[in-house]
C-alpha positions as CSV (number, residue, x, y, z in Angstrom):
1,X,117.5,136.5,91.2
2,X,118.7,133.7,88.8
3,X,117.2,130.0,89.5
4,X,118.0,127.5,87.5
5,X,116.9,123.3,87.7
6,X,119.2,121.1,86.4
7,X,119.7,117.7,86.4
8,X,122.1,116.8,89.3
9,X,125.1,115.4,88.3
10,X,128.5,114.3,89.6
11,X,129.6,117.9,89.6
12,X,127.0,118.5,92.0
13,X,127.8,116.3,94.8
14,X,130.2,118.3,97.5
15,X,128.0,120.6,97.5
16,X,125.1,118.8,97.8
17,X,126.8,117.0,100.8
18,X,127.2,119.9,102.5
19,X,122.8,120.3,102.5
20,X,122.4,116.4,103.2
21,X,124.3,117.4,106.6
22,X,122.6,119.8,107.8
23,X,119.2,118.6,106.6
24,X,119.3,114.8,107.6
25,X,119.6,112.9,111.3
26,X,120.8,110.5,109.1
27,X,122.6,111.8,105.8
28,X,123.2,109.4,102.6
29,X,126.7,109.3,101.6
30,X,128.3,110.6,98.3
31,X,128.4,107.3,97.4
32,X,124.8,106.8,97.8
33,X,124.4,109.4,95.8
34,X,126.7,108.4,93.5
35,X,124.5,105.0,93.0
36,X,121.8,107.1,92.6
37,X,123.1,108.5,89.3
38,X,123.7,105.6,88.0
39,X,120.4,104.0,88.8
40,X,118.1,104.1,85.4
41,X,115.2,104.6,87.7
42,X,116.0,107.4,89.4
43,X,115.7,111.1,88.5
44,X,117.7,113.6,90.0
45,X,117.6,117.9,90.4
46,X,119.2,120.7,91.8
47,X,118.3,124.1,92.2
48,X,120.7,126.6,92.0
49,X,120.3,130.4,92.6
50,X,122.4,132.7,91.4
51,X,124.8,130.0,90.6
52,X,124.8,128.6,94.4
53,X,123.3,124.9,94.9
54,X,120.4,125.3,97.3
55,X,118.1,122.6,96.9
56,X,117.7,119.4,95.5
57,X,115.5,116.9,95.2
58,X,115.2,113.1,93.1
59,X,112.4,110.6,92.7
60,X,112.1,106.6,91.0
61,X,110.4,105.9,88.5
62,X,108.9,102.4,89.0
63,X,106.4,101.0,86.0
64,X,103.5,103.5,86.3
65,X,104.3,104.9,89.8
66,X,106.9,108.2,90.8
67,X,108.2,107.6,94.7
68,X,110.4,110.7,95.8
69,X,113.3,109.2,97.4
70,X,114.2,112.6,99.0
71,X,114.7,116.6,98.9
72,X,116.5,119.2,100.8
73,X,116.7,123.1,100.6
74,X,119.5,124.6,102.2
75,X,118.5,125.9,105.8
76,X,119.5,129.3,105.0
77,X,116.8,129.2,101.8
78,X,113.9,127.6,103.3
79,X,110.2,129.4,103.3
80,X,111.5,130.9,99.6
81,X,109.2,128.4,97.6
82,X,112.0,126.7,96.6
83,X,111.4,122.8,98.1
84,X,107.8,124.0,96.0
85,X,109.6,124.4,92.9
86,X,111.9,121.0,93.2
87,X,108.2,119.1,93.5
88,X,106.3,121.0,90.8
89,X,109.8,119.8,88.9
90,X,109.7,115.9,90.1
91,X,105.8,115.9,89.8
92,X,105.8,117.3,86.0
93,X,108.6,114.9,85.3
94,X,106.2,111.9,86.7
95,X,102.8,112.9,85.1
96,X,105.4,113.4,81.6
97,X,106.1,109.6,82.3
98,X,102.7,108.7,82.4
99,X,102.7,108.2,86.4
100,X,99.4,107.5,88.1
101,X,100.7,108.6,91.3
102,X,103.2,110.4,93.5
103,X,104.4,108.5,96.7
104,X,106.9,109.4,99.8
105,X,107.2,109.2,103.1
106,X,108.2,111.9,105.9
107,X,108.4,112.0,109.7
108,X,105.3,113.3,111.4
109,X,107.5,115.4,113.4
110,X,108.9,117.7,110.1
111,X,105.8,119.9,110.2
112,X,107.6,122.5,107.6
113,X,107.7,119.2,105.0
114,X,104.0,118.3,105.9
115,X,102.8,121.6,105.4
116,X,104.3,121.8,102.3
117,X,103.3,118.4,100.8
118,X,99.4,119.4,101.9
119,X,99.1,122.5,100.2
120,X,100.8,120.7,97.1
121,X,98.0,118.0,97.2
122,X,99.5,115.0,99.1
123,X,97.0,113.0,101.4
124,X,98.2,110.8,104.2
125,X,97.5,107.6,103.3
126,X,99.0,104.9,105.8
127,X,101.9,104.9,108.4
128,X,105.4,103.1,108.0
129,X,106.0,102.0,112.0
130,X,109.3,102.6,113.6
131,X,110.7,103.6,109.6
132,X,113.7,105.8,110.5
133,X,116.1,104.0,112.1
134,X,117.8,106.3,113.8
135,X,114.6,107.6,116.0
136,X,112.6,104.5,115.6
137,X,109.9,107.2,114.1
138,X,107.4,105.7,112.3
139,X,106.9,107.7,108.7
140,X,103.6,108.7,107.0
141,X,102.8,107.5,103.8
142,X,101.5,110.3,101.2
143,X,100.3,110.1,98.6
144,X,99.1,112.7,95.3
145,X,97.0,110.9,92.6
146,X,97.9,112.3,89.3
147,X,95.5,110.2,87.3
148,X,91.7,109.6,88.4
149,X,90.0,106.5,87.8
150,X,86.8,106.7,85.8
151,X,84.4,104.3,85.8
152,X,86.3,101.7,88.0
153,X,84.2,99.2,89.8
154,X,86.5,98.6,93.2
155,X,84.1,96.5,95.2
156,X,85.3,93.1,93.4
């Protein structure tokens, strides 16, 4: 089995389209995408196995902080470890940019996603009400610390 990371790129997109669909209520366009590579915040990967796209995933990177704006593993390749390994890529990417922290948000109803975030050391922090649109679901904030605080008096 051959898995390769690799920045996304323009090259990538109909196929990443294809995963957005099926992943999303509410997809981003191509365009969105195409934005999105563009942006000089924003990081972007794809995982491909054995040459086929299967996951992807892509993050901003705002002054000291990392916020992953979204990821998606191909339905057929879920439960592989492979949304695992597009985090352990965006998270080594933000602690390489000197990131204190790791934010996103996700609906309380995708219980695979929670789980996964949980195990890789996100805590819920707050709650977004009525954040996806399309639902009126509210999203939870998570959040994984990659920088502790020493010595910090917080009760000023």
């Amino acid at each position: 089995m051959n898995i390769e990371v690799l920045p996304m790129s323009v090259n990538d997109l109909d196929e990443l389209m294809k995963i957005e669909k099926v992943s999303f209520p509410t997809p981003w366009s191509k365009e969105s995408y195409l934005a999105e590579l563009d942006n000089e915040v924003s990081v972007y990967r794809v995982i491909r196995l054995n040459g086929k796209l299967v996951g992807y995933g892509g993050m901003w990177q705002i002054v000291d902080e990392a916020h992953i704006t979204n990821i998606a593993v191909h339905p057929d390749f879920r439960g592989q470890g492979i949304g695992e390994r597009l985090m352990e890529e965006l998270i080594g990417m933000a602690k390489q940019q000197r990131s204190i922290g790791i934010t996103l948000e996700v609906r309380p109803s995708n219980q695979e996603a929670l789980r996964m975030y949980s195990k890789m050391g996100f805590l819920p922090t707050a709650i977004r009400k009525g954040y996806y649109t399309d639902t009126n679901e509210d999203a939870l904030i998570m959040w994984k610390y990659l920088v502790v605080a020493k010595n910090m008096d917080l009760s000023k």
